[in-house]
N, C-alpha and C positions, 0 to 999 in steps of 0.2 A: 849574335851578340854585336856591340858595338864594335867600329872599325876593325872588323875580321879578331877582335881577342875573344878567348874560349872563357867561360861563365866565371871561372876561377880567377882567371885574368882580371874582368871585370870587378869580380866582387875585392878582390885584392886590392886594387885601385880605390876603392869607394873607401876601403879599408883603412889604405895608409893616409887616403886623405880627410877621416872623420866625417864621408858623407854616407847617408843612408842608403841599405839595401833596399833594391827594389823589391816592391809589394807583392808580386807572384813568387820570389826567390824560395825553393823547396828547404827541404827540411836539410839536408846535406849542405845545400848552400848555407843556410843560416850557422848552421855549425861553422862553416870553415869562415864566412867573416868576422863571426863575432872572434873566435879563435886569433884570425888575423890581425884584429883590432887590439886584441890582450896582446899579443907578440911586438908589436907594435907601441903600444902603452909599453911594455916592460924596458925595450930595445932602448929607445929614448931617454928614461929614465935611467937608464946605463946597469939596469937590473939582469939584461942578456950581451953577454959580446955576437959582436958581429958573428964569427963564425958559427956559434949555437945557434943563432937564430937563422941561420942559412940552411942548420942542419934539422930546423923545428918547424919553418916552412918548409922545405924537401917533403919531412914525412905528414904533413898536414897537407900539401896536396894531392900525396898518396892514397892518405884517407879519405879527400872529397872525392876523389875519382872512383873510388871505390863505392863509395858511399853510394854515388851520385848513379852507377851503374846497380846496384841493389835494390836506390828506389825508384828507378825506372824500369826494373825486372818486374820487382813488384807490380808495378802498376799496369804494367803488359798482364803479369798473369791474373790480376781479377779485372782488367779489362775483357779478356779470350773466355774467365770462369764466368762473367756475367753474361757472355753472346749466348754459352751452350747448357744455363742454369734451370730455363725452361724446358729443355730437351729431358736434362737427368730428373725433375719432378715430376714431369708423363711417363717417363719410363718408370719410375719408383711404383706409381699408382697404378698404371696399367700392363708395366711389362710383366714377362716371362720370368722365371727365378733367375735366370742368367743375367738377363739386363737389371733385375735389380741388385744382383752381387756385384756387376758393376757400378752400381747410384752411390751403392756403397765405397767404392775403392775408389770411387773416384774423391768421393765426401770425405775420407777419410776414417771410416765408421771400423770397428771390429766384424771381420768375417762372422 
């Protein structure tokens, strides 16, 4: 990220300044700026006191971090299910009963 602040940082910034988020920004990111932006819009408007919204960002960065670790879980696990996808389709077609109750458990399928 820019000058060592963390994605959140970043996006908050762009946030309170009304500039757009950048065009790779994940799904978690988009959540927590647009979020930022409302918070923001509200605060101003004097429709949030200071203290709620200290306590509205708090748990909004909660959630990105959260978020943000979910969809990078995510993407590790059908990165790792794509490397070994052709492994459980050979086994399915050619293995042993074993390995294919395994094709299954792994798949997700009913024993």
């Amino acid at each position: 990220m820019s000058d060592g602040l963390s994605e959140y940082e970043v996006l908050e910034r762009l946030a309170m300044t009304d500039q757009p988020m950048p065009e790779d920004t994940g799904f978690s990111g988009k959540l927590f700026y647009l979020s930022m932006r409302a918070l923001y819009s509200l605060y101003h408007a004097g429709n949030v006191k200071r203290e709620e919204a200290k306590e509205i960002k708090t748990k909004l960065i909660e959630d990105y971090r959260r978020n943000s670790f979910d969809e990078k879980l995510i993407a590790h696990h059908a990165a790792v299910r794509n490397r070994y996808s052709h492994i459980l389709t050979e086994a399915e077609k050619q293995g042993c009963p074993i390995c294919k109750k395994l094709v299954r458990i792994f798949d997700g399928r009913k024993l």
